[in-house]
C-alpha positions, 0 to 999 in steps of 0.5 A: 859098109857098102850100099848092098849090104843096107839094101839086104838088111832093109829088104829084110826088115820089111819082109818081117814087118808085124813079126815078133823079134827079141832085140839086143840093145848095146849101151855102151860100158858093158850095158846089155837090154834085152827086150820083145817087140813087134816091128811096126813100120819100115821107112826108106831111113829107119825102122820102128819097134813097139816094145808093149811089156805087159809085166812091167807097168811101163807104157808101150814104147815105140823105138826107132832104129837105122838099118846101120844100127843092125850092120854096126851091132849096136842092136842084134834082132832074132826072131821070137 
């Protein structure tokens, strides 16, 4: 992993700020979570989305991730 690859995801990140994403979460032993959210902040070491589904009766979550997270493929971010 070199330093212009983190730049270019966390320029990305930024730049979609508000928007809505659909994310892949691996957890590991073959465990896939699919969920929508809307990227709420950025920040210098991680990012924050707001998981609201209105369907289930959970609380909205606001989860956080690193820019590594996206290299790695530990999650996988498409836009909705």
């Amino acid at each position: 992993m070199q330093q212009k690859d983190l730049n270019r995801v966390r320029a990305s990140v930024l730049q979609q700020c508000g928007s809505k994403v659909k994310i892949q979460l691996d957890r590991g032993r073959n465990k896939v979570d699919i969920q929508e959210g809307v990227i709420q902040n950025a920040y210098p070491s991680v990012f924050t989305i707001l998981i609201d589904d209105e369907r289930d009766e959970n609380p909205p979550q606001l989860l956080s991730f690193s820019y590594t997270d996206i290299i790695t493929r530990d999650i996988r971010m498409k836009l909705c």
